[in-house]
C-alpha positions as CSV (number, residue, x, y, z in Angstrom):
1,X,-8.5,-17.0,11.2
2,X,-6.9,-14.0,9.2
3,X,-9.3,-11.7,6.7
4,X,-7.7,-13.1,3.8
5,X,-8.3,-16.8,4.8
6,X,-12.0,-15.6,6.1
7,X,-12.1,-13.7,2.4
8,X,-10.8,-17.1,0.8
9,X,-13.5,-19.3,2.5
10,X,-16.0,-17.4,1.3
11,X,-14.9,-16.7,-1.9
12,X,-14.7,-20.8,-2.5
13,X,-18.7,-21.2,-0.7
14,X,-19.9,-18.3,-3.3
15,X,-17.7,-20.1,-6.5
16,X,-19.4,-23.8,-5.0
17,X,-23.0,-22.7,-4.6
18,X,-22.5,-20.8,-8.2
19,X,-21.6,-24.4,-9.9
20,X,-24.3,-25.6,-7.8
21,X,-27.0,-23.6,-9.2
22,X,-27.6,-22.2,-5.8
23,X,-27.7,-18.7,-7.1
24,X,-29.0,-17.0,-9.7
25,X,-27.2,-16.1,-13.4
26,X,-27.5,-12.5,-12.4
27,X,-26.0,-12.9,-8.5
28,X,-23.4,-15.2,-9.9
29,X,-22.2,-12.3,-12.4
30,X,-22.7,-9.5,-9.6
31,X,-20.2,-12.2,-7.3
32,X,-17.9,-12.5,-10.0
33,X,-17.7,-8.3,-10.8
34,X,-17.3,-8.3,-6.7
35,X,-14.3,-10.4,-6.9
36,X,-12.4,-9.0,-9.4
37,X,-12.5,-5.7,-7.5
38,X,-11.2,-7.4,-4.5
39,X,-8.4,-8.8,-6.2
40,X,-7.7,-5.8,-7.3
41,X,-7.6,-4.0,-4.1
42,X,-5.6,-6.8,-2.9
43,X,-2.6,-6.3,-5.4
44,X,-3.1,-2.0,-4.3
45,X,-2.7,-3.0,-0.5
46,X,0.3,-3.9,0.8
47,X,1.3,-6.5,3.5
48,X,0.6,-4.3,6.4
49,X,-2.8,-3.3,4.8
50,X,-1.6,0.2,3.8
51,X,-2.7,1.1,0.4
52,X,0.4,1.1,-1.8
53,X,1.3,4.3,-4.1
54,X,3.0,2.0,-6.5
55,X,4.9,5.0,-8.0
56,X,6.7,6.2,-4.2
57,X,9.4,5.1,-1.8
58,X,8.8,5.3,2.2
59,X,10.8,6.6,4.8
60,X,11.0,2.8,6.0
61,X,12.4,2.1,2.7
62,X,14.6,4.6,2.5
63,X,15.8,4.1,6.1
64,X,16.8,0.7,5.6
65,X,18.3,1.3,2.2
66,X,20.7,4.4,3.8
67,X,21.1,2.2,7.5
68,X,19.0,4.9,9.1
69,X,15.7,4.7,11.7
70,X,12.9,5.6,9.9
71,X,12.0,8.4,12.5
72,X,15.1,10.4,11.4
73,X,14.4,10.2,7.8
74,X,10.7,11.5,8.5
75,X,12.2,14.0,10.9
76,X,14.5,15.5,7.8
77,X,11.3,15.4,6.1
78,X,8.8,17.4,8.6
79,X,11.9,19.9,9.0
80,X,15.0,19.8,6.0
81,X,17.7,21.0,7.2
82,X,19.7,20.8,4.3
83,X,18.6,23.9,3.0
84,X,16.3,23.3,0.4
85,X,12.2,23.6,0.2
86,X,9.7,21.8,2.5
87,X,8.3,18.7,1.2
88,X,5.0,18.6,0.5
89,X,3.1,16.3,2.7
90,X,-0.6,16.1,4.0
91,X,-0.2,15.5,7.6
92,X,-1.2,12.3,9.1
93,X,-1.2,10.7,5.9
94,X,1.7,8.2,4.4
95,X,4.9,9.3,3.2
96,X,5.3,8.4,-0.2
97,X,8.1,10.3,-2.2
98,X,9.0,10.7,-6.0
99,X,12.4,10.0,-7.4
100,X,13.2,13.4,-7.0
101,X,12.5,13.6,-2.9
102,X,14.2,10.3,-2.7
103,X,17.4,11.6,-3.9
104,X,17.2,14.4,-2.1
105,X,17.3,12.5,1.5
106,X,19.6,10.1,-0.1
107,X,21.9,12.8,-0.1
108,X,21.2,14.1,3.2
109,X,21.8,10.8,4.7
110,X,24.9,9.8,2.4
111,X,28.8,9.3,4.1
């Protein structure tokens, strides 16, 4: 069973044995302030589990947008050859670039 059916079980057992009366007023309340987070976690994350910038494009986006592999677009990233400044990236973390960065490999990668 995946995490999000698992989460989904549970999450229907806690809402049954609130309506039941099986919990307390205060636990029901501390359930439902537990849920809301997790829903909104759930809208961060996206479907591989990665947190989601929301305001970025990745190289896998990019790549499939210009017909490139994603490896060559974070290659041009690590190591620009076209010229202008490094991007600035936090190593071993997720690429996720601004409209400006975007355009910038858009442009590498354009013909």
């Amino acid at each position: 069973m995946s995490t999000a059916k698992k989460l989904q079980a549970i999450r229907e057992e806690t809402a049954a044995r609130a309506l039941r009366g099986d919990m307390s007023d205060e636990m029901t309340e501390a359930m439902r302030g537990i849920w809301a987070a997790l829903d909104e976690i759930a809208i961060a994350v996206d479907s591989r589990g990665r947190a989601s910038s929301g305001d970025g494009i990745t190289p896998r986006e990019l790549g499939r947008e210009l017909g490139q592999p994603d490896r060559r677009i974070r290659a041009f990233l690590r190591e620009p050859d076209d010229g202008g400044p490094s991007f600035g990236h936090t190593k071993h973390k997720h690429w996720s670039l601004g409209p400006e960065d975007a355009e910038r490999v858009r442009k590498r990668f354009a013909a």
